[in-house]
TORLORO-554745 format. One record per residue (C-alpha): residue in three letters; x, y, z. Coordinates in steps of 0.5 Angstrom, whole numbers, padded with zeros to 4 digits, always signed. Example, Ala and Ser with C-alpha at 12.3 -4.5 7.8 and 13.67 -1.06 7.14 Angstrom:
<pabas>
ALA+0025-0009+0016/SER+0027-0002+0014/
</pabas>
This chain:
<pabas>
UNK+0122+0044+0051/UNK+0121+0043+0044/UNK+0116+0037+0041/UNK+0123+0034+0037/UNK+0127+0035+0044/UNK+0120+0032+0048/UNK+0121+0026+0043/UNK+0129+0024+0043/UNK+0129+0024+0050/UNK+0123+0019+0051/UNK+0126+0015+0046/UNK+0133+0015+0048/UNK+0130+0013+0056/UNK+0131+0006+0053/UNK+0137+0002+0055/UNK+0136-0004+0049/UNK+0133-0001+0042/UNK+0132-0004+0035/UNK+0131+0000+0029/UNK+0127-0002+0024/UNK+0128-0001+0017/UNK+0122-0004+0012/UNK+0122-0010+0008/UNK+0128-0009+0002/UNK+0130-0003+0005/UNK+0132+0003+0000/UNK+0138+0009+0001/UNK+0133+0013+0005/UNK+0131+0008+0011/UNK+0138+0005+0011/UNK+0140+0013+0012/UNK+0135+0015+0017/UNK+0136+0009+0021/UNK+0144+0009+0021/UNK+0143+0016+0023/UNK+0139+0015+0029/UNK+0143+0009+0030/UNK+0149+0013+0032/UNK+0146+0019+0036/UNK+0143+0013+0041/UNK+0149+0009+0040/UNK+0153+0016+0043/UNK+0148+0016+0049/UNK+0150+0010+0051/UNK+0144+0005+0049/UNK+0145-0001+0045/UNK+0141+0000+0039/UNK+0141-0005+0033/UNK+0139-0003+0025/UNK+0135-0010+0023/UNK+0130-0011+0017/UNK+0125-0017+0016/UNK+0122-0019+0010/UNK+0124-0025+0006/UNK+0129-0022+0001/UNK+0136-0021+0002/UNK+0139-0014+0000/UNK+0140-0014-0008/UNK+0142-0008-0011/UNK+0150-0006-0011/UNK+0148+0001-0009/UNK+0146-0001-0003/UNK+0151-0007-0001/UNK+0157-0001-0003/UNK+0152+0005+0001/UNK+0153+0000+0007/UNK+0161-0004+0006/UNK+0163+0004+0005/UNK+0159+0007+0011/UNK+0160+0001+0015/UNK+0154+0000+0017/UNK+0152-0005+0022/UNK+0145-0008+0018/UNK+0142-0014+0019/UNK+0137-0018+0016/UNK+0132-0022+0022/UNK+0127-0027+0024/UNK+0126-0025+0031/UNK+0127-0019+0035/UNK+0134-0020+0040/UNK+0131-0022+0047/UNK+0133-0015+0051/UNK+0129-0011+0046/UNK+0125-0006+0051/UNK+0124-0001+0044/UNK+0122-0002+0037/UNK+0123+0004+0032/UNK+0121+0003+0025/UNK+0124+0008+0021/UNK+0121+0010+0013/UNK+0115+0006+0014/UNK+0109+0005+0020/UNK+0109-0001+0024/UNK+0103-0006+0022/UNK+0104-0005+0015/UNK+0104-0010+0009/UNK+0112-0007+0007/UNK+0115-0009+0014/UNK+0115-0015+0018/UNK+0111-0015+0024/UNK+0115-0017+0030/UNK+0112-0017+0037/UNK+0116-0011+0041/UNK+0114-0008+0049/UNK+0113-0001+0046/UNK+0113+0001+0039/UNK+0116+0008+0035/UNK+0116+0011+0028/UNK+0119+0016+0025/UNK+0116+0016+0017/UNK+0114+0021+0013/UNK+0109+0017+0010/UNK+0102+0019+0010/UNK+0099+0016+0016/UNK+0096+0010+0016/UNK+0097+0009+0025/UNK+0094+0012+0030/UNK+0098+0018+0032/UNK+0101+0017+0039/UNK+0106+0020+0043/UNK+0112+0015+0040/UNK+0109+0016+0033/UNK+0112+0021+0029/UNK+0109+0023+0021/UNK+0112+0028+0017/UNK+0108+0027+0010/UNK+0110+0034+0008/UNK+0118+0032+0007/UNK+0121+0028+0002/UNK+0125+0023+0005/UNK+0125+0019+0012/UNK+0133+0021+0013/UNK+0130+0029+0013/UNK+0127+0027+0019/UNK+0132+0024+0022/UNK+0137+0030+0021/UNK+0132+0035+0024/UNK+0131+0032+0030/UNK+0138+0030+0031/UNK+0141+0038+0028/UNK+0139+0042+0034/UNK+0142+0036+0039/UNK+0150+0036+0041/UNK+0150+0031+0037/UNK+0155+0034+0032/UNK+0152+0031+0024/UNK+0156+0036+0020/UNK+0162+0033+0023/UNK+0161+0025+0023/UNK+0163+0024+0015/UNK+0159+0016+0015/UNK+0152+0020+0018/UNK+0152+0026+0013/UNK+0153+0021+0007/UNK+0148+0016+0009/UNK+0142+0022+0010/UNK+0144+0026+0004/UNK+0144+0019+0000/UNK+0137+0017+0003/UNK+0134+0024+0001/UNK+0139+0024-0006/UNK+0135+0017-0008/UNK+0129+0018-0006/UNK+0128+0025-0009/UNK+0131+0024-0016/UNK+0138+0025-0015/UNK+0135+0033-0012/UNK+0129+0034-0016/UNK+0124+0032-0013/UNK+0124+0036-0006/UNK+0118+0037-0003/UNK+0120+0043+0004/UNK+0126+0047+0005/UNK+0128+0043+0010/UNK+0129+0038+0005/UNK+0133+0043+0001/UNK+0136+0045+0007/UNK+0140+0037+0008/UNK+0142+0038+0001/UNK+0146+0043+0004/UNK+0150+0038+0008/UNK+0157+0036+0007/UNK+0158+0030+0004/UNK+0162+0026-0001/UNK+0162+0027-0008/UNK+0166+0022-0012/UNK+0162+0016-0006/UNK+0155+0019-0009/UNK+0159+0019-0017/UNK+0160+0011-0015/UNK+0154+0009-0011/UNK+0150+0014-0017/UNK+0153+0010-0023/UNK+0151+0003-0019/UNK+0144+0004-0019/UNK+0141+0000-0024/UNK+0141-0008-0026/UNK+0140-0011-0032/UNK+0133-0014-0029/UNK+0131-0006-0028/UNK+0133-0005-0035/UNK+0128-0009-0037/UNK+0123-0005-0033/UNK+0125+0001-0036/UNK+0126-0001-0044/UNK+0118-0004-0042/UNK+0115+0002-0039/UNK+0117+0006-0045/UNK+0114+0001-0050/UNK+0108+0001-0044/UNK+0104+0008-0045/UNK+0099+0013-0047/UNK+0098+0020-0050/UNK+0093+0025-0047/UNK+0094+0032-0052/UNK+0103+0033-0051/UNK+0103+0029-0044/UNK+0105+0022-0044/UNK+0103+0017-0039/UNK+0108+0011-0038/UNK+0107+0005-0034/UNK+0113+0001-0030/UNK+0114-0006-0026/UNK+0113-0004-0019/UNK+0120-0001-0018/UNK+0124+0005-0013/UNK+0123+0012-0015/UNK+0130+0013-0018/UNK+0130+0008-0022/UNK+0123+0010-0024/UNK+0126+0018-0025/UNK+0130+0015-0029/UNK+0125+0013-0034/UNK+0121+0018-0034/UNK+0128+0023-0036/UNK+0127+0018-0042/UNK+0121+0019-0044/UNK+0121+0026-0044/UNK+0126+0027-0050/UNK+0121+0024-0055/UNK+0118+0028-0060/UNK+0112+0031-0059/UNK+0111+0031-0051/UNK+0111+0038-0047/UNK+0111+0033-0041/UNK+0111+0026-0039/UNK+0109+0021-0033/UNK+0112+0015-0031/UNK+0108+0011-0025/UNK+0109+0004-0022/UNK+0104+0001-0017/UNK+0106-0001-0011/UNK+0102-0005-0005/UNK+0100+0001-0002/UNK+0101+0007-0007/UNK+0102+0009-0013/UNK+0109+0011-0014/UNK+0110+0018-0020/UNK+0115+0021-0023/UNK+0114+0028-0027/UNK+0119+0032-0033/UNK+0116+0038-0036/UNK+0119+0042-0042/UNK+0114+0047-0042/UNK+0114+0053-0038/UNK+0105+0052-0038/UNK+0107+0047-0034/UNK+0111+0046-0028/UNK+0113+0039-0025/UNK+0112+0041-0018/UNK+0106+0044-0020/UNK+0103+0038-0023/UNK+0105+0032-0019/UNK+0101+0037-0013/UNK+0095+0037-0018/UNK+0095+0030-0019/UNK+0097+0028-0011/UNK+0091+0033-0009/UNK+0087+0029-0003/UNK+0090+0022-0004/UNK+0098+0024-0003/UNK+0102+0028-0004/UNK+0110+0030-0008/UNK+0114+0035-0009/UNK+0120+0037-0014/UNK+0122+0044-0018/UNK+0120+0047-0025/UNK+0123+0041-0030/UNK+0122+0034-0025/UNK+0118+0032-0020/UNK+0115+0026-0015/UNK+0110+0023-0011/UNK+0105+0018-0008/UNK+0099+0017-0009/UNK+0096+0013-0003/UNK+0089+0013-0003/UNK+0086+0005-0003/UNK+0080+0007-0008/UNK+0086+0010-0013/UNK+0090+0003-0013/UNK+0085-0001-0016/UNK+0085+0002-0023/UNK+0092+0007-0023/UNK+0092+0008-0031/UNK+0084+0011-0031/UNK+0085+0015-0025/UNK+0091+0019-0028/UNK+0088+0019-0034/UNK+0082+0023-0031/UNK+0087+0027-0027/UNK+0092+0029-0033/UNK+0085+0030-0037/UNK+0082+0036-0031/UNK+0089+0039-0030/UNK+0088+0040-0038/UNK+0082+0044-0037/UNK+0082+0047-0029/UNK+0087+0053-0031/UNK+0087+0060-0034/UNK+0093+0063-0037/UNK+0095+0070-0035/UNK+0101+0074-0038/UNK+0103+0080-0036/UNK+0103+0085-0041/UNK+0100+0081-0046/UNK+0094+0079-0045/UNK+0086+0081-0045/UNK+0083+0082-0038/UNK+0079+0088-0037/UNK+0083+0090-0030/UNK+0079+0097-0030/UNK+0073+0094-0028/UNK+0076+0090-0023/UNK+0073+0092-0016/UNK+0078+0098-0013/UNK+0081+0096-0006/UNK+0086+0100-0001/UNK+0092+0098+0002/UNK+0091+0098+0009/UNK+0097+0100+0014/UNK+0101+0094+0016/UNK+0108+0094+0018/UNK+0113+0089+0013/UNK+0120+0088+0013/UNK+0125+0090+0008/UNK+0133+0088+0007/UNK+0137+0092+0002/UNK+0139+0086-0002/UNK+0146+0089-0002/UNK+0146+0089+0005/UNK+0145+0081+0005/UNK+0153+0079+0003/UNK+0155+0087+0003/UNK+0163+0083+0002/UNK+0161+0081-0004/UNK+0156+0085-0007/UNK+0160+0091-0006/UNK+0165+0089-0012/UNK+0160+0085-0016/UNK+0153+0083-0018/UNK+0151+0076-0014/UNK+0147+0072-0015/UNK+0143+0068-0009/UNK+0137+0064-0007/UNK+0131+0065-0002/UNK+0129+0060+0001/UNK+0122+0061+0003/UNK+0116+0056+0006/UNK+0113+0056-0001/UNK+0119+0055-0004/UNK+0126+0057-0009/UNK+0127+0064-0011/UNK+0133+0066-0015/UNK+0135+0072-0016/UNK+0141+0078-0017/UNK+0142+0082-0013/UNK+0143+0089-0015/UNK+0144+0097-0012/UNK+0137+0098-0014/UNK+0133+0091-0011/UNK+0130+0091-0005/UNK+0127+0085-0001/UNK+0120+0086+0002/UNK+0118+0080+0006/UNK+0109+0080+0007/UNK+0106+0077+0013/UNK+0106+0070+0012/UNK+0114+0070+0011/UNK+0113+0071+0003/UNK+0118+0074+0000/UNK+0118+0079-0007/UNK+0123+0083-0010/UNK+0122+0091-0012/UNK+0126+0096-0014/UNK+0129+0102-0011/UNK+0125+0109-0013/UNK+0118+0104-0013/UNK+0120+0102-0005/UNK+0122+0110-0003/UNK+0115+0112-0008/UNK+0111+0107-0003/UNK+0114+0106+0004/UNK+0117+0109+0010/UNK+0123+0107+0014/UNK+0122+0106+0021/UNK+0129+0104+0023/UNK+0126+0098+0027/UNK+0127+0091+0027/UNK+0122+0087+0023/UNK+0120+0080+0028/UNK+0114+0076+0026/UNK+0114+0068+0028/UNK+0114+0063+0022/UNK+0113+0057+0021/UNK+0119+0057+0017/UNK+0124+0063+0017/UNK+0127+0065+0009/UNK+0134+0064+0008/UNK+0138+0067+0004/UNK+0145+0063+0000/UNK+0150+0065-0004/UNK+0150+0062-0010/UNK+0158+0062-0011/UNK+0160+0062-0004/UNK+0154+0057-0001/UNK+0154+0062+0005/UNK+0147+0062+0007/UNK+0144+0067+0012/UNK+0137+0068+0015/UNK+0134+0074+0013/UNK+0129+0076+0018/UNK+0135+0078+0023/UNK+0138+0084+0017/UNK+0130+0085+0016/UNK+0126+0092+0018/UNK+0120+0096+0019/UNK+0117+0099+0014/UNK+0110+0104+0013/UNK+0105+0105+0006/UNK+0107+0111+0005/UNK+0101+0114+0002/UNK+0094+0110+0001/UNK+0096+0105-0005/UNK+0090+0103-0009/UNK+0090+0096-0013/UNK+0085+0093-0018/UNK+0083+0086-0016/UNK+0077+0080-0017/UNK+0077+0073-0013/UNK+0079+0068-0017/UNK+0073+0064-0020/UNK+0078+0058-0023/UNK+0085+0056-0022/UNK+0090+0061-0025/UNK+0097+0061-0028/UNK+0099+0068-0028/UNK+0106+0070-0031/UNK+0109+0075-0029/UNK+0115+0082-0031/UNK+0120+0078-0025/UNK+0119+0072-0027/UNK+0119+0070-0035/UNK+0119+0062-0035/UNK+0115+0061-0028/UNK+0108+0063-0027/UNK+0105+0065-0020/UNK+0099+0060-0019/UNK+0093+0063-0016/UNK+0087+0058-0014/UNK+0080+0059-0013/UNK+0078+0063-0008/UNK+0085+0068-0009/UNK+0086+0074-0012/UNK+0089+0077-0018/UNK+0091+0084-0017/UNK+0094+0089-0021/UNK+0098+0096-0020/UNK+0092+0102-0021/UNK+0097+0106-0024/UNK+0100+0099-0030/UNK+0095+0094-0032/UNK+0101+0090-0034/UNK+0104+0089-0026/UNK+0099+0083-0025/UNK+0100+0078-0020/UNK+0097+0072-0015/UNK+0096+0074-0008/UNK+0093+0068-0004/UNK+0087+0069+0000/UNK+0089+0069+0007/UNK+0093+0075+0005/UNK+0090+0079+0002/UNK+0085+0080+0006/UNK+0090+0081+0012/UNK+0092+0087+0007/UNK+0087+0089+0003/UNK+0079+0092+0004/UNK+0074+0095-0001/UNK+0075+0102-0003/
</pabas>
């Protein structure tokens, strides 16, 4: 029995369960608790979607989520009776943001960093975007059937579009994975354009009279406010002159909320969000716009000069590398040898073959570290490394440098690549159509350890760099200094040895 089956069924054994969202709760806790509402409810438990807190719902996006969804929520000052089982949802039991209410037996489900001692109740995913991600990977794999409960599917996906920027800010696959999710546009459209009041106009028209600029990076401070509505500001901001980036923030009792846009191809919003997040929270996004929280105690109490230290170190931590133009001396590189370890390979043609047949595709891999578009070609290859990493290559240079075993390629990963047609939305896993493949002859690459954080752009990819950290390695074909690339270290050293 998996971990997420152990942690239903021994939620699911109470007869009278309360699900909590926290004080004035958003789209995502709303989302989550329907959905988690319902799948108790189909078992035949009594379960209840309550929040506390002095403040009745105000925003008319979610007085339309809830009238449409017809979600049963409701605002208490004390648990029913009968409760014999107290779930917060998208916030941790105990904290500032949630009424306390006395409860039996206590369990959360938050993707919040921890502030409770782990127990066996106690379910933290940090690394997703949204409470609603979590809620629907526990519930996907049940009999449970989500695809097919249209309120369910509207309410998570909702819960992750708003806590994510509308989409731009997701974190793990599996967020990108619930985006996937039936749903229905034309609700999203009203619910999406219902969103600001005009007390929140005022919010940002303040924010963007509110800032600083730290060399072309623009830091704009807003009233506490929720993410959407601060993403809104910063997509703003982001069209004034001069700024290559921008950074719009509010603080909140327990973290600073962020928001990221970028319009350079130096800087990488999800990159960036990472950096500034490093060890006291954490974010996510894609190349233009990206989020996140800061929730250490020690940043809360001067937010502006913490991030102003931060923007200034991100500023000064990287050396920039491009393939082809560029002026290190790889000859003198430490030589290393390949050694002969079995990867996998697909065809790309081989993917969608009813497709790509007649005409080039375009598809998307999915991978733990992330996004890769590309189109398939006759002439294109997938190789797929020892951690699940996935890189292109072209045909003469597969056949120049491996060996087919005609064996099935299975490794276990954290996160198996998937594979999507970007037309038809068809997705398939990839590690099925993958095989063996052998070094055909000793290969030999030039490479050194990074000393500094480095951002390398490569011949696949023009706008987005590879980014190596310390202790990587940068590495480059023996026979042409202009193929460089990042290859982390935990690999390399899997891979590679002095020669």
């Amino acid at each position: 029995m998996s971990l997420k089956e152990d942690y239903l069924n021994k939620i699911s054994s109470y007869k009278n369960v309360v699900i909590q969202c926290h004080n004035a709760p958003d789209a995502d806790a709303i989302g989550a608790g329907y959905a988690l509402q319902c799948y108790l409810k189909s078992l035949g438990v009594s379960a209840h979607l309550i929040y506390g807190g002095p403040n009745e719902l105000a925003k008319p996006n979610l007085r339309m989520l809830i009238n449409e969804l017809k979600i049963d929520l409701a605002k208490v000052s004390a648990l029913p009776p009968e409760t014999d089982l107290l779930i917060t949802v998208d916030c941790q039991y105990g904290e500032s943001n949630v009424q306390k209410f006395a409860a039996p037996a206590v369990a959360i489900i938050d993707h919040h960093r921890a502030k409770t001692t782990e127990g066996e109740n106690i379910l933290i995913r940090p690394d997703l975007a949204s409470c609603s991600t979590l809620v629907w990977d526990l519930l996907r794999n049940k009999s449970f059937e989500i695809d097919n409960n249209y309120n369910v599917c509207n309410a998570l996906y909702y819960g992750l579009f708003t806590d994510t920027n509308e989409l731009s800010e997701m974190r793990h696959p599996l967020d990108r994975d619930l985006a996937d999710l039936p749903y229905d546009a034309a609700l999203v459209r009203k619910l999406k354009n219902s969103a600001i009041t005009l007390d929140e106009l005022t919010i940002v028209s303040n924010a963007l009279k509110n800032y600083q600029v730290i060399n072309r990076i623009g830091l704009f401070q807003a009233s506490p406010c929720d993410q959407n509505l601060l993403g809104f500001t910063s997509s703003i901001a982001q069209q004034i002159d001069g700024l290559d980036c921008c950074v719009a923030y509010c603080v909140l009792p327990l973290s600073i909320k962020l928001s990221i846009r970028c319009c350079t191809r130096e800087i990488m919003a999800n990159e960036f969000v990472a950096f500034l997040c490093d060890g006291v929270g954490s974010g996510g996004g894609n190349l233009e716009k990206a989020g996140g929280a800061i929730n250490a105690k020690e940043c809360l109490a001067d937010a502006p000069a913490f991030l102003t230290n931060r923007i200034k170190a991100y500023l000064t931590n990287f050396d920039l590398i491009y393939a082809g133009n560029n002026c290190n001396d790889f000859s003198s590189m430490q030589r290393y040898r390949k050694l002969m370890i079995c990867v996998g390979f697909v065809h790309s043609t081989d993917i969608f073959p009813l497709v790509t047949n007649t005409k080039a595709a375009k598809i998307t891999i999915r991978t733990l570290e992330g996004d890769i578009d590309i189109t398939v070609t006759e002439d294109l290859y997938l190789m797929i490394g020892i951690q699940g990493e996935v890189y292109p290559i072209r045909h003469e240079r597969f056949e120049q440098s491996y060996i087919r075993l005609n064996t099935k390629y299975e490794t276990a990963l954290e996160y198996p690549p998937t594979v999507t047609d970007q037309r038809t939305g068809e997705k398939l896993p990839l590690l099925p159509l993958a095989q063996n493949c052998l070094p055909r002859a000793e290969k030999y690459v030039r490479a050194r350890e990074l000393q500094k954080d480095t951002k390398v752009f490569s011949f696949w990819d023009k706008e987005k760099y590879f980014l190596g950290r310390t202790g990587d390695f940068l590495v480059t074909s023996e026979n042409d200094f202009n193929d460089c690339y990042i290859i982390t270290k935990d690999i390399f050293h899997q891979s590679y040895e002095e020669n």
